[in-house]
N, C-alpha and C positions, 0 to 999 in steps of 0.2 A: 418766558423762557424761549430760547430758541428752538429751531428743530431740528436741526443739525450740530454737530458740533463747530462750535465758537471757530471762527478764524484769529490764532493769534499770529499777528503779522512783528517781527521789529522790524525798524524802520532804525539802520544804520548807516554809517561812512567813516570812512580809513580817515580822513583830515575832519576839523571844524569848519565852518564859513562855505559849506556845498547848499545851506538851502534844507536841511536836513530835518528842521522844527516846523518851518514854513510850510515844505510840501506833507508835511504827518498834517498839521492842523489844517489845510487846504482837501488834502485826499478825506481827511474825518467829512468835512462839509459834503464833497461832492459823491461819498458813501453816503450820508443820511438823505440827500436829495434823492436817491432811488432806492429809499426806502428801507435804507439798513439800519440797524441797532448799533451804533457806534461808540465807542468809548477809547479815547485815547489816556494812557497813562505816563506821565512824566517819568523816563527812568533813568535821566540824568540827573541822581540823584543828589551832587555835588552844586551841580551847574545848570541847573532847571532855569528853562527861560519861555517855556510854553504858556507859562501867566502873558508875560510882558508880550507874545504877540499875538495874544486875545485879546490886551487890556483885561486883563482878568485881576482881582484883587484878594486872593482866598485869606480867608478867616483859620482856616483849617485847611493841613497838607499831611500830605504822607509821613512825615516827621512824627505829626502828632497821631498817626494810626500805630506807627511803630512802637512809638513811647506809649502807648496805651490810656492816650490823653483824651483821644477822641477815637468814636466810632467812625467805621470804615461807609457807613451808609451817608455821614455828617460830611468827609470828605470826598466825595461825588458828585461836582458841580455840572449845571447844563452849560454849555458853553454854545456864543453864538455861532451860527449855522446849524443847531439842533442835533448837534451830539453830545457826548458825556465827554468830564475830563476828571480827572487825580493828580492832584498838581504836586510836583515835589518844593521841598525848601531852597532857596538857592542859599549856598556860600555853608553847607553843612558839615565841616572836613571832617565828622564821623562817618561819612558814606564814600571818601571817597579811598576807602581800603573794600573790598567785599567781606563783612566778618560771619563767621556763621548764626549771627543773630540777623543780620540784616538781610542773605540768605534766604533763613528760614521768613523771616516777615513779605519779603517780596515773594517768592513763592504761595504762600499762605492769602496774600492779597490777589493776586492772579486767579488762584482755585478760586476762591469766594466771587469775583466780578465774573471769569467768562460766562460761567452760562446763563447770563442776564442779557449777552450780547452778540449780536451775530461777527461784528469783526473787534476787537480791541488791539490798538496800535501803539507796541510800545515805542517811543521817541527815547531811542538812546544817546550815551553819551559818544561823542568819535572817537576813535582810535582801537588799541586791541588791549585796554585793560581788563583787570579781574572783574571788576564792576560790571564793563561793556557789556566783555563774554559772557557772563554769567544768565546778563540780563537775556542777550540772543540765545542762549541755551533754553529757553522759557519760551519761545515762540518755536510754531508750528515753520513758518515760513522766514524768510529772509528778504529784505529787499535794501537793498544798500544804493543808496546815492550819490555820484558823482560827477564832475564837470570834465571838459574836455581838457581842463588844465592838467601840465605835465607830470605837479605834485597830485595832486587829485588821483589820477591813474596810476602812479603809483603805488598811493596808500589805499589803493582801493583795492589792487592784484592783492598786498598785502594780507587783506582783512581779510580776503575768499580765502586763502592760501592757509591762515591761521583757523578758519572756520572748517576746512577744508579736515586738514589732519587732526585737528581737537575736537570735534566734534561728530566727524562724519556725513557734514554737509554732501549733499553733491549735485544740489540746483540751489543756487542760489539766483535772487531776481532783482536785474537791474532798472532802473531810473535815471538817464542822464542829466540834467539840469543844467540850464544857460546854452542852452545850443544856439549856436550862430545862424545856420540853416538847416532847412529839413534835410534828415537820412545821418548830420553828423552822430544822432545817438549808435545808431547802426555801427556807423565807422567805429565811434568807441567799442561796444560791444564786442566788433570781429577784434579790434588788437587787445583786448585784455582775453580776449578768448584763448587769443594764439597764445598770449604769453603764458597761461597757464596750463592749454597743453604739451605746452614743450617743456614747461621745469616743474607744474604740480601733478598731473596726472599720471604721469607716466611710473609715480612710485603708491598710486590708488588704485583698490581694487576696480571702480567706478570712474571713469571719467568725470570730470565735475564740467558742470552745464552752466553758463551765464544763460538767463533770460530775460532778453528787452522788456520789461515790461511797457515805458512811454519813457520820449523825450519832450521836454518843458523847457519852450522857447526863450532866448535872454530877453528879458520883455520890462520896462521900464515901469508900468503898470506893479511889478512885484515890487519895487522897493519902496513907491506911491503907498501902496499896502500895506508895508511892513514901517514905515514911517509914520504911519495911522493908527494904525494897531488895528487893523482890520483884514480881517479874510476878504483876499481878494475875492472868492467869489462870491461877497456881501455886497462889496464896495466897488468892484469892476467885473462883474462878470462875462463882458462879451472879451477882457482881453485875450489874447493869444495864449499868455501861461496860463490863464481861468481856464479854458477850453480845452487845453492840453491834458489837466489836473480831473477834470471830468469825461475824456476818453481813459485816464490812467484806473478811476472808479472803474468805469463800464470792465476793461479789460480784467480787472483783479474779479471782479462780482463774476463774470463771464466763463 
């Protein structure tokens, strides 16, 4: 058991194609190397791809914990770099409405894993559906990741902005990913800052806070890795995004 209460982190983004599965199952590795309890849970539950960049092969998924087919302890796999994962079904189109059975099941699976673990990291789907939100309504923290791309930033204001008034967020924590040079996360960070205190805050009780949490350099080494099916920090560890993905650890633990 843990001794504190559980970190539950999502780990979302306003578009697909930002890197978003990659740095969940990279950040799981580089939490358990300093000694965390790690469990990441697939909560794209439509569109699960967190097998395919393990190489993982589950017998048993979240589908069948739903369906009551299998036990929740049966689908709990250790996944390489020594954390835990919960893999969902890909291509399920009963998931990809939020219904209140599915709901009450994700929930129900949430209480039963945290306090087995000191962070579990839900890997959601992108964008601001029922599903998504629902899913980010279930985590303690937020950390949404984006690139310095134009679409990117904007569907990234989006998601703080929808999190923002539905929810009652008002830190949510950034990751920028594919940075060309050092400090560009920074620069992203200050213009999505601006943009939402000029059009989101200003009708919140709270100002709402972006927080850098790391930028993860564009590094050739990540698609080497994801063409592998291996956690770069297995398979390349000294590269630059490996490095970056394990000051991101240190900063979240810190």
């Amino acid at each position: 058991m843990s001794n504190g209460a559980p970190h539950i982190t999502a780990i979302t983004s306003g578009k697909g194609g930002v890197g978003k599965t990659f740095i969940a199952a990279n950040l799981a590795a580089a939490l358990a190397r300093q000694g965390q309890r790690v469990l990441v849970l697939d909560a794209d539950l439509g569109l699960a791809n967190l097998d395919v960049v393990l190489n993982l092969f589950p017998k048993i998924t979240l589908h069948d914990v739903f369906s009551g087919k299998a036990a929740l302890d049966d689908a709990i796999l250790p996944a390489p770099g020594g954390f835990s994962v919960l893999l969902a079904g890909s291509g399920m189109v009963e998931y990809s409405r939020m219904t209140p059975e599915v709901r009450e099941q994700l929930q129900k699976v949430i209480d039963q894993v945290a306090p087995r673990f000191d962070h579990v990291l839900l890997d959601t789907g992108a964008g601001i559906s029922d599903v998504v939100l629902y899913t980010v309504s279930l985590a303690r923290e937020v950390l949404i990741v984006a690139t310095p791309e134009p679409t990117s930033l904007t569907d990234a204001y989006a998601t703080v902005k929808v999190l923002a008034t539905t929810q009652g967020r008002r830190v949510v924590k950034l990751v920028v990913n594919q940075v060309r040079h050092a400090g560009e996360g920074r620069t992203v960070r200050q213009q999505l800052q601006q943009v939402l205190d000029r059009y989101v805050s200003p009708a919140l009780d709270v100002p709402i806070r972006l927080d850098l949490m790391g930028e993860i350099p564009l590094d050739s080494a990540v698609r080497d890795s994801v063409l592998r099916r291996q956690l770069m920090l297995e398979h390349l560890p000294g590269a630059p995004a490996a490095i970056a993905m394990v000051a991101l650890a240190t900063k979240i633990i810190g």
